[in-house]
C-alpha positions as CSV (number, residue, x, y, z in Angstrom):
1,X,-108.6,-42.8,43.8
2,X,-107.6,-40.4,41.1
3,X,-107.1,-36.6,42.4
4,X,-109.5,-35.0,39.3
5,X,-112.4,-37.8,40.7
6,X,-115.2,-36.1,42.4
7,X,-115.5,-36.4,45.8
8,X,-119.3,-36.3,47.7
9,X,-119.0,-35.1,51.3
10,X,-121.9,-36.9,53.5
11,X,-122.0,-35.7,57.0
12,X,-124.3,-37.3,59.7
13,X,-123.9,-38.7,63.2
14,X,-125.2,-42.0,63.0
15,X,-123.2,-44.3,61.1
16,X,-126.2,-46.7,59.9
17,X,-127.2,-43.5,58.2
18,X,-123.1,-43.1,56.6
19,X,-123.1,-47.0,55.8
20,X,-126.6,-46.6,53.4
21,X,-125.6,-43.4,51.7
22,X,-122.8,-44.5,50.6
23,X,-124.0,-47.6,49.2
24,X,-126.6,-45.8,47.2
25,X,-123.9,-43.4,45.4
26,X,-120.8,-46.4,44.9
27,X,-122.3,-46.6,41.4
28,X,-121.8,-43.3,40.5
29,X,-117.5,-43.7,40.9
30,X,-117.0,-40.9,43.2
31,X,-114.5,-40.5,46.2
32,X,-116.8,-40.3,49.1
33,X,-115.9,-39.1,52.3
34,X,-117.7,-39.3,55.3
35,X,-117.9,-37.2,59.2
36,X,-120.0,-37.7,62.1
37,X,-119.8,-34.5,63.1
38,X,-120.4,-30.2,61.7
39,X,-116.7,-30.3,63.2
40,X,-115.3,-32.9,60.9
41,X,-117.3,-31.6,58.1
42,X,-115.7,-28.3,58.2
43,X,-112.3,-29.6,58.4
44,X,-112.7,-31.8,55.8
45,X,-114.0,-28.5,53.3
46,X,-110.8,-26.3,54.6
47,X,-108.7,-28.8,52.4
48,X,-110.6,-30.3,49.6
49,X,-113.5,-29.3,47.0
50,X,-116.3,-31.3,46.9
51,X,-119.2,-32.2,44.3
52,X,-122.0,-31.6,46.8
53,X,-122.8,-32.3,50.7
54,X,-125.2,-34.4,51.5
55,X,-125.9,-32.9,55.4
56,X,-128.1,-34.4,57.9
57,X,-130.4,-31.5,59.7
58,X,-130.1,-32.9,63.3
59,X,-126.9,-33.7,64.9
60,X,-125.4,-32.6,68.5
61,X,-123.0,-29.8,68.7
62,X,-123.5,-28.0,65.5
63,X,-126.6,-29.0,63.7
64,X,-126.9,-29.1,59.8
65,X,-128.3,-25.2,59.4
66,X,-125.0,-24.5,61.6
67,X,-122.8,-25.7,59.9
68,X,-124.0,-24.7,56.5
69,X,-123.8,-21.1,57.2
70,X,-120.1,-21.8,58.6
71,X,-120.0,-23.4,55.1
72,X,-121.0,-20.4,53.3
73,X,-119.2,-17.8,54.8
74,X,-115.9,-19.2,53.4
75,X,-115.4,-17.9,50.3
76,X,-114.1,-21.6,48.9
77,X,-117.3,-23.4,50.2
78,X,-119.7,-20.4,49.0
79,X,-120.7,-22.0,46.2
80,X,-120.8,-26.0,47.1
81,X,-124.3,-27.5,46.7
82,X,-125.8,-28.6,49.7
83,X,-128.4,-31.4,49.8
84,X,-130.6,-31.6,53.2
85,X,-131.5,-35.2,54.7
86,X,-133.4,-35.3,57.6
87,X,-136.8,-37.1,58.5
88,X,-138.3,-33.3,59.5
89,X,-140.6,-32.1,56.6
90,X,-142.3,-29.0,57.9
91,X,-142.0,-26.2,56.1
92,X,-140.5,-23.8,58.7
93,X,-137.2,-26.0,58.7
94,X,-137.6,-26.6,54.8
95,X,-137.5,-22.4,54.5
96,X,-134.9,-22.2,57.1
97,X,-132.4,-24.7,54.3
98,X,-133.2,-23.1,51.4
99,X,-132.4,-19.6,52.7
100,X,-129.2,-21.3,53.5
101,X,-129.2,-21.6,49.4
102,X,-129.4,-25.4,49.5
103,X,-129.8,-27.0,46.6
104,X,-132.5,-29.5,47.6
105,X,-134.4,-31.1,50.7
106,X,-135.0,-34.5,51.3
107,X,-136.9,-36.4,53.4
108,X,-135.8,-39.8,54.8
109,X,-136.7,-42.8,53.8
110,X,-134.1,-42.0,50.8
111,X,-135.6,-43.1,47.7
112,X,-131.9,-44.7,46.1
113,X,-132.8,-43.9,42.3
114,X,-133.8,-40.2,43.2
115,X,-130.9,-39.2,45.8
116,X,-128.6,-41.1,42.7
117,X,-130.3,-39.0,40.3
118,X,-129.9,-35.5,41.5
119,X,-126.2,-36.1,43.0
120,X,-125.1,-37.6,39.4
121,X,-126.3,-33.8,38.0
122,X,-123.8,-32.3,40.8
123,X,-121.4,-34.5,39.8
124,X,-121.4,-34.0,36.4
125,X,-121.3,-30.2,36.8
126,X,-118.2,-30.7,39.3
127,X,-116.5,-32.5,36.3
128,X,-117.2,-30.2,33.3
129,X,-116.5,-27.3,36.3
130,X,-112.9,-28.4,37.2
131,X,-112.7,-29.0,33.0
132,X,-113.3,-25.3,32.0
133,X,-111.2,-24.1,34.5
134,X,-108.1,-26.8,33.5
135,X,-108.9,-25.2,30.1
136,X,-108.7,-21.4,31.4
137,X,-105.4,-22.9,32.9
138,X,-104.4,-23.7,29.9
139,X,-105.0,-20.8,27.6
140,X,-103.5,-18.2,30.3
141,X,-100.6,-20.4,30.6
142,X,-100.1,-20.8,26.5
143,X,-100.6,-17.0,26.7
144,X,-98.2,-16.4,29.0
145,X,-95.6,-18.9,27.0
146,X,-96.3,-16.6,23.8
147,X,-96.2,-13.6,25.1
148,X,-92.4,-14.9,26.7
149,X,-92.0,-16.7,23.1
150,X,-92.2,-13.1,21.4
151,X,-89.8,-11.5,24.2
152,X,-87.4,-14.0,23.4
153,X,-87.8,-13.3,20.2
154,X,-86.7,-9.9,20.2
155,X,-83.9,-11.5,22.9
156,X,-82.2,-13.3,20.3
157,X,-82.4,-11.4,17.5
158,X,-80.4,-8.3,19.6
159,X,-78.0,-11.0,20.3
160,X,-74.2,-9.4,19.7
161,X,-72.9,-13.2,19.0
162,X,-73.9,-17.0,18.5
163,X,-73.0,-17.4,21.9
164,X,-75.2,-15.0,23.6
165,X,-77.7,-16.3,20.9
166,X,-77.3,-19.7,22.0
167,X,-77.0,-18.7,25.5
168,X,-80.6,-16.6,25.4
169,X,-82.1,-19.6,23.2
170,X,-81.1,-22.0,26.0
171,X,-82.5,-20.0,28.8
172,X,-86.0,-19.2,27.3
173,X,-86.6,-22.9,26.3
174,X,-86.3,-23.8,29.8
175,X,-88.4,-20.7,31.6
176,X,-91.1,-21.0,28.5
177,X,-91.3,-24.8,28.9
178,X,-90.5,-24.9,32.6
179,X,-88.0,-27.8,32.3
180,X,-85.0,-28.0,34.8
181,X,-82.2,-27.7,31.9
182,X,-81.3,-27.0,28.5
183,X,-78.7,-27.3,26.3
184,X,-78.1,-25.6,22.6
185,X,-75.6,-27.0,20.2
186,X,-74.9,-25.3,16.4
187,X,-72.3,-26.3,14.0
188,X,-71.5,-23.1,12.0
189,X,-68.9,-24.9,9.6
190,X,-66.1,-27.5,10.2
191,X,-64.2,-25.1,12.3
192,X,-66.8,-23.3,13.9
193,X,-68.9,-25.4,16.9
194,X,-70.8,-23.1,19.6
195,X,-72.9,-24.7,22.9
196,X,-74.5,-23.0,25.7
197,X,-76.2,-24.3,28.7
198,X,-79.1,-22.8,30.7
199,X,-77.8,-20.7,33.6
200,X,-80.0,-22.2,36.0
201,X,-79.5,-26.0,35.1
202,X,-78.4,-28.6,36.9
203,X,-77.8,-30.8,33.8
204,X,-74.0,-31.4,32.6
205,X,-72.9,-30.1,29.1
206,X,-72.0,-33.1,27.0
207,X,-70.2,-32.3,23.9
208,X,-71.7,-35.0,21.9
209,X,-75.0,-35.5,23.9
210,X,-77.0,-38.7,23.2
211,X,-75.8,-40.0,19.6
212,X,-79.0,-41.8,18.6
213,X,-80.8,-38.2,19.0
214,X,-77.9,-35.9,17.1
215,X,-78.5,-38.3,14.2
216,X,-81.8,-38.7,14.4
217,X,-81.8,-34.5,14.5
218,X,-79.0,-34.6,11.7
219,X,-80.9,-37.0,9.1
220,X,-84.7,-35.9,9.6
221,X,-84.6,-32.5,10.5
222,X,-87.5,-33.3,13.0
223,X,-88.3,-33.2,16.8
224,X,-87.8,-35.8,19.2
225,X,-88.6,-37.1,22.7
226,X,-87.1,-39.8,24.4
227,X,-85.1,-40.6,28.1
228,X,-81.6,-40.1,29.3
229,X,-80.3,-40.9,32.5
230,X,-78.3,-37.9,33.8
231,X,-75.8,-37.5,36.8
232,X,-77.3,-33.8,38.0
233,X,-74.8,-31.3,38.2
234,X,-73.7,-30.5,41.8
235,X,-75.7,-27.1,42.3
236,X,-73.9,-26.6,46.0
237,X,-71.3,-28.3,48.7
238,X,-72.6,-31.4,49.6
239,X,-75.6,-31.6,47.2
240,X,-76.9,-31.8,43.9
241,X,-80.0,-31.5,41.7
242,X,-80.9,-34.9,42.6
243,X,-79.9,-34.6,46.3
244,X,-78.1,-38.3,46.4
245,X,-76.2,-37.8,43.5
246,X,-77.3,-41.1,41.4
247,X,-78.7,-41.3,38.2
248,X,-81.7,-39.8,37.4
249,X,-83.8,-40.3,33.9
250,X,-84.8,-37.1,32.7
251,X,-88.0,-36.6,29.8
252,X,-85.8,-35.1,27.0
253,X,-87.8,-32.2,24.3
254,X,-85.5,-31.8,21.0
255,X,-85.9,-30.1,18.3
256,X,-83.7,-29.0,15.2
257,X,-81.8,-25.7,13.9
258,X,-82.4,-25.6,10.4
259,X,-81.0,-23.3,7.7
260,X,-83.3,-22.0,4.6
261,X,-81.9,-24.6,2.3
262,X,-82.8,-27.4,4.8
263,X,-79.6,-27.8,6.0
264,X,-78.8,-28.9,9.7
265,X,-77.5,-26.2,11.6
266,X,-77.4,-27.9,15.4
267,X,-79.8,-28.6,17.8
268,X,-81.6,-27.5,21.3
269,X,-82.5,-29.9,23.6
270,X,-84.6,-29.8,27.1
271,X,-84.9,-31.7,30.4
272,X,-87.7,-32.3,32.4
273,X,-89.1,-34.2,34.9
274,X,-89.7,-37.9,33.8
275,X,-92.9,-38.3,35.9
276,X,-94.5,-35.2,34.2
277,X,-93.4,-35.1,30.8
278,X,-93.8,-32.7,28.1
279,X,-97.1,-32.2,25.5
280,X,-97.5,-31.7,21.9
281,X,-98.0,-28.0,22.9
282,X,-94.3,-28.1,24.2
283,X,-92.6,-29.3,21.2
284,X,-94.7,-26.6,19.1
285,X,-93.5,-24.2,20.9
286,X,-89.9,-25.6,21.2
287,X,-89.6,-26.0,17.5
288,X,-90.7,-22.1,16.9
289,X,-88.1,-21.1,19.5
290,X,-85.8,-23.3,17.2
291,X,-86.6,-21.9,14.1
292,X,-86.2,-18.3,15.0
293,X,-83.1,-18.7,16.2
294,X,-82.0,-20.6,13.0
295,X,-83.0,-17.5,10.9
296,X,-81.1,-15.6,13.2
297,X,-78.1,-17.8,13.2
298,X,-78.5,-17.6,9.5
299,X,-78.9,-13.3,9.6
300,X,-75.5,-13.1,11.7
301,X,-73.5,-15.4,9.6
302,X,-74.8,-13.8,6.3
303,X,-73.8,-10.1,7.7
304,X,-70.5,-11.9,9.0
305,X,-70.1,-12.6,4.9
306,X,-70.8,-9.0,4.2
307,X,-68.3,-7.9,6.0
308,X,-66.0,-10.1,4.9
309,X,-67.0,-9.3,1.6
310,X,-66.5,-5.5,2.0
311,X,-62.9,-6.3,3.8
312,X,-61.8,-8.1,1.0
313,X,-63.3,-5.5,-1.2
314,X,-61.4,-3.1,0.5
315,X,-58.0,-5.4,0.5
316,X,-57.9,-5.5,-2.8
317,X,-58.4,-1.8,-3.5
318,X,-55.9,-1.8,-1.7
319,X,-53.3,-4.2,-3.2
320,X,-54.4,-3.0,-7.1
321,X,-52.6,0.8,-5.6
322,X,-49.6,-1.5,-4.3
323,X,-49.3,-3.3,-7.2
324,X,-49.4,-0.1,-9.6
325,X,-46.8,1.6,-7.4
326,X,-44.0,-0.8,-8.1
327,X,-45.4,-0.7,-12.1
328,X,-45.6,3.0,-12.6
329,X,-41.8,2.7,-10.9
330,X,-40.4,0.3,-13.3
331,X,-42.4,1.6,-16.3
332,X,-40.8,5.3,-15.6
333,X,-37.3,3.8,-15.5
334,X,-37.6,1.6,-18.1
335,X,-38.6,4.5,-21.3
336,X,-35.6,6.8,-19.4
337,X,-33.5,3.6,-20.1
338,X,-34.9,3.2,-23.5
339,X,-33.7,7.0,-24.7
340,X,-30.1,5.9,-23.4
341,X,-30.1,9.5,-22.3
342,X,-28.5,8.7,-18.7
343,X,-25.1,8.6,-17.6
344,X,-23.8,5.3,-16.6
345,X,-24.1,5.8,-13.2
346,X,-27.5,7.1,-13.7
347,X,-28.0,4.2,-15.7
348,X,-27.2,2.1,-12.5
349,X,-29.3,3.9,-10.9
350,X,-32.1,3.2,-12.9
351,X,-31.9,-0.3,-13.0
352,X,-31.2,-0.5,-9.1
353,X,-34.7,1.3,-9.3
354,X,-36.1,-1.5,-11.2
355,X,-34.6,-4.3,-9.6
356,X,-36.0,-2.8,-6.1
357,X,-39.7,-2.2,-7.7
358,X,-39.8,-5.5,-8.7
359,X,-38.6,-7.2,-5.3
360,X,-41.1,-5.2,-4.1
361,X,-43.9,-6.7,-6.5
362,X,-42.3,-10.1,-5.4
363,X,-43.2,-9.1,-1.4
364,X,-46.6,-7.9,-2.1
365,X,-47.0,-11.4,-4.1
366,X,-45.6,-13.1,-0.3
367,X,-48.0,-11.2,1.5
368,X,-50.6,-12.2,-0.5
369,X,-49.5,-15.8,0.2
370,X,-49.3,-14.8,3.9
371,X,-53.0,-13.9,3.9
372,X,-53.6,-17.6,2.0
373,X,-51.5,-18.6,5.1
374,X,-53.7,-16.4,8.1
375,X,-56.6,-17.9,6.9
376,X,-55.4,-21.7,7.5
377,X,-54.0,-20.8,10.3
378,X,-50.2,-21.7,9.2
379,X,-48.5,-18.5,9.4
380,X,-45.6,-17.9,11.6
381,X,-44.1,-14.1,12.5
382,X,-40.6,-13.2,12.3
383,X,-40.4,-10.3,14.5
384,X,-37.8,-7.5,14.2
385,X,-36.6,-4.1,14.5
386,X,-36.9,-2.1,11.1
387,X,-34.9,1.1,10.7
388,X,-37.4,3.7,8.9
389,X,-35.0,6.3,6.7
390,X,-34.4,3.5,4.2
391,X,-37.9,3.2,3.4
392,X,-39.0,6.6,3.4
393,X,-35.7,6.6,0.6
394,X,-37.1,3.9,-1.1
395,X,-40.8,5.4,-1.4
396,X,-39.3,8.8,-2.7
397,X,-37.3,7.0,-5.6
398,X,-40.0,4.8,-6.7
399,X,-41.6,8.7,-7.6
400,X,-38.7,10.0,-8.6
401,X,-38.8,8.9,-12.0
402,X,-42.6,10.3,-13.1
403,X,-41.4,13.9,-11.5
404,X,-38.7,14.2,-13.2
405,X,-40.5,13.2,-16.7
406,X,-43.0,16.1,-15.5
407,X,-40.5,18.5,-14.0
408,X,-41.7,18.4,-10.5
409,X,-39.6,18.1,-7.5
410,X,-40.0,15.3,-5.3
411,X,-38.5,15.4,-1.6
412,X,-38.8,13.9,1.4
413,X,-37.5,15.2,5.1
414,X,-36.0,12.4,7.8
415,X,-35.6,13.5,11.3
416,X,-32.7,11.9,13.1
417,X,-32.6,11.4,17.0
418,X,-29.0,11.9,17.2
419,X,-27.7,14.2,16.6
420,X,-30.2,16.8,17.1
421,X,-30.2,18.4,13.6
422,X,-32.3,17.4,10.1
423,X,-30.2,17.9,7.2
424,X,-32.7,17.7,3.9
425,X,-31.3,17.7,0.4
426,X,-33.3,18.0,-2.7
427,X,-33.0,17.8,-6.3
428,X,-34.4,19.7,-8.7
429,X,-34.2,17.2,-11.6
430,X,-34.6,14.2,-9.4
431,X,-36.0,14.4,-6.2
432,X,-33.4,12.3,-3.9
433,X,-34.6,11.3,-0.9
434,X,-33.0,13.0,2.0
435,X,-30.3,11.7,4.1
436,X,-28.8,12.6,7.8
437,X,-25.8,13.9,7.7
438,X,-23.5,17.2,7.5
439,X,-24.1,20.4,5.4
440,X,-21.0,20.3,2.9
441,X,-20.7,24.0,3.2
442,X,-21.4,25.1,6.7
443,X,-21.6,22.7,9.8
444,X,-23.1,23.8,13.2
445,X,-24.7,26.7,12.3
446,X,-27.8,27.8,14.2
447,X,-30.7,29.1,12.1
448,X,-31.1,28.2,8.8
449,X,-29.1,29.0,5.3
450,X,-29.1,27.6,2.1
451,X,-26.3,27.1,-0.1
452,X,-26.9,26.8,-4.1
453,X,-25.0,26.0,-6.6
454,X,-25.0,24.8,-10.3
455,X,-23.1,21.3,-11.1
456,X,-23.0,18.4,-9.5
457,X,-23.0,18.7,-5.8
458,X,-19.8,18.1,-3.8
459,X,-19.0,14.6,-2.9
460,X,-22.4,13.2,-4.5
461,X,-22.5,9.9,-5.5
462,X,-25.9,10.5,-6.9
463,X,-26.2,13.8,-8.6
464,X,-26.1,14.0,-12.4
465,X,-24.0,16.8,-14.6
466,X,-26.7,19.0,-15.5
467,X,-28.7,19.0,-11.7
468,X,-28.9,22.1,-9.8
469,X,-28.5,20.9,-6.0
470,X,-28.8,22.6,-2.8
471,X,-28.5,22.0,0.9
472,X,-30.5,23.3,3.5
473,X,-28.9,23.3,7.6
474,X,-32.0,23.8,9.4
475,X,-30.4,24.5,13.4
476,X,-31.5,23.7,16.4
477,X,-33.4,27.2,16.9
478,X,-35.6,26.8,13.8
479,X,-35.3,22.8,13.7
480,X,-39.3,21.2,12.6
């Protein structure tokens, strides 16, 4: 008999009474269950809900008024109708049932249509009973799956990453729906592939997971249900979620991550039991889950673009003020060329200057293929110590051309480690960078002195006739 069937409980000691009761009520397709005793009775009411009792007035032990005030004093059986049978009509016992808020009184010989009659109403009101309150069920448990729905919400949205995304998505679908797994899987781009599994679930994370269902996900963009047999996880030593370790086919719930433009993003996929199996009301609220964490799948990735965007915004701010560097270098060099008014060595100078601005055009262009080459992945360091005074010599001659066209005075200061002493030269026409090395007038001296002169300075290489050059010996007592 089916456990929603209303059951009719008839109690009375004589069996020849049981036998004809239940004949008259078969037609009415109830579960009947019958006791011989108040005794049975009430242990048959501690553990099942009936439609009504049909209770016989006089029987040994406990008598029917007996046991129906036991019966009403739980707070279960309170309510039960309770239909007297007896062959004793006067009115004191009569009173004595009805104060016991019996529902009717009969007298023996049972009339079959009438007894049939008023236990069909009982029955009826059992079933639409136990229906309103399957339907209260219902609502408070579709309440209680939104009201987790919009927490989950909020959950994924304050996601840092697809994976935590994935990884909240995964666990709500299986507390909301109250499966015993779930699995997420989204395909950002070629490259990019993130899963999660619910924390809680005994069901393995397969890469590919049933093929038939991924492209049924892929080319309709719909839900699905269907079967898969599992191995459960093992969930401690010795056991597992199936607790012999076999196979076990589990109800499967999918539904699809979609993008704005319709575009397949991935999929999220629950398992439950296979004897129970999941409602329309589960895939509804499966595929909202699904879509709200496609949007915000779709809100990470576009503020992932952003930033991009704004990097490479900001790399090629960059790269325009390397480029010009090089340019305003060679430019500069180039018209002091053009006036022919350097010496020869100056001359040499200049187009060393040139020649260096321009290999370093031609490195900003290899970086730039370097960054074509971090994005593919196919770049390969070549790691090595660099010594630093060169370059801070190269950076001051690349400016030394535009101060001298404006009579400014470009310098630059290198600190050596050894020995301890900075030696800085400038030029007052040119702006060489400075070098380590010894004062040509004075050597050791502690404090500082400059030396000045007109005419090119002693033992330059790089100074032209008409310069005014000076040294500066900064000591060890008022070294910076």
């Amino acid at each position: 008999m089916a456990s929603d069937t209303p059951s009719i409980l008839i109690v009375d000691d004589s069996a020849d009474k049981l036998v004809a009761l239940e004949s008259i009520l078969l037609d009415l397709r109830v579960d009947i269950v019958k006791a011989r005793s108040g005794k049975e009775a009430l242990r048959r009411l501690l553990t099942q809900d009936f439609a009504v009792v049909l209770l016989d007035v006089r029987m040994p032990v406990l008598d029917g008024f007996e046991t129906a005030t036991l019966i009403r004093e739980r707070s279960r059986t309170e309510h039960t109708p309770i239909i007297f049978i007896t062959a004793f009509g006067d009115e004191t016992h009569v009173a004595r049932g009805y104060s016991l808020k019996a529902v009717d009184y009969i007298l023996t010989p049972v009339v079959p249509e009438v007894l049939r009659t008023k236990v069909s109403v009982f029955v009826e009101l059992f079933r639409a009973t136990a229906e309103m309150k399957r339907h209260a069920d219902s609502l408070r448990q579709r309440a209680a799956q939104l009201h987790r729905l919009a927490s989950s919400s909020l959950a994924i949205n304050s996601a840092l990453s697809l994976d935590q995304m994935l990884a909240v998505l995964t666990e709500s679908a299986r507390e909301i729906l109250g499966a015993e797994g779930a699995r997420a899987v989204a395909h950002v781009d070629e490259r990019r592939t993130h899963r999660a599994v619910s924390a809680a679930s005994v069901i393995p994370d397969v890469d590919d997971g049933d093929p038939p269902a991924s492209s049924v996900v892929s080319g309709t963009n719909r839900a699905y249900r269907t079967n898969r047999s599992l191995r459960p996880l093992r969930t401690g030593p010795g056991e597992d979620g199936n607790g012999d370790g076999r196979l076990r086919t589990y109800d499967v719930l999918g539904a699809p991550l979609t993008g704005r433009d319709g575009r397949n993003m991935g999929l999220v996929e629950v398992f439950g039991d296979a004897n129970c199996g999941f409602t329309q009301e589960d895939e509804d609220l499966l595929v909202q889950l699904a879509q709200m964490t496609s949007i915000a799948i779709e809100n990470t990735l576009f503020g992932e673009a952003r930033e991009a965007n704004r990097l490479k915004e900001e790399f090629l701010s960059t790269l325009s003020h390397e480029l010009r560097t090089p340019l305003s270098a060679m430019i500069s060099w180039l018209w002091m060329l053009r006036r022919k008014a350097l010496d020869p060595e100056a001359a040499a100078r200049a187009i060393e200057a040139v020649d260096r601005n321009a290999r370093a055009q031609a490195r900003l262009v290899d970086d730039l293929l370097d960054v074509s080459r971090i994005v593919t992945g196919k770049l390969q360091l070549d790691c090595r110590s660099l010594e630093l005074g060169p370059v801070v010599e190269a950076a001051t001659d690349s400016l030394t051309a535009a101060a001298e066209a404006k009579g400014a005075v470009a310098a630059s200061r290198c600190v050596c480690a050894a020995p301890a002493r900075t030696w800085r030269r400038a030029s007052a026409t040119r702006g060489r960078a400075s070098r380590p090395g010894s004062c040509p007038t004075c050597s050791n001296a502690s404090g500082r002195r400059t030396h000045r002169r007109r005419g090119p300075a002693a033992g330059s290489a790089w100074a032209s006739p008409s310069c005014v050059s000076w040294w500066s010996c900064t000591g060890e007592a008022s070294r910076r």
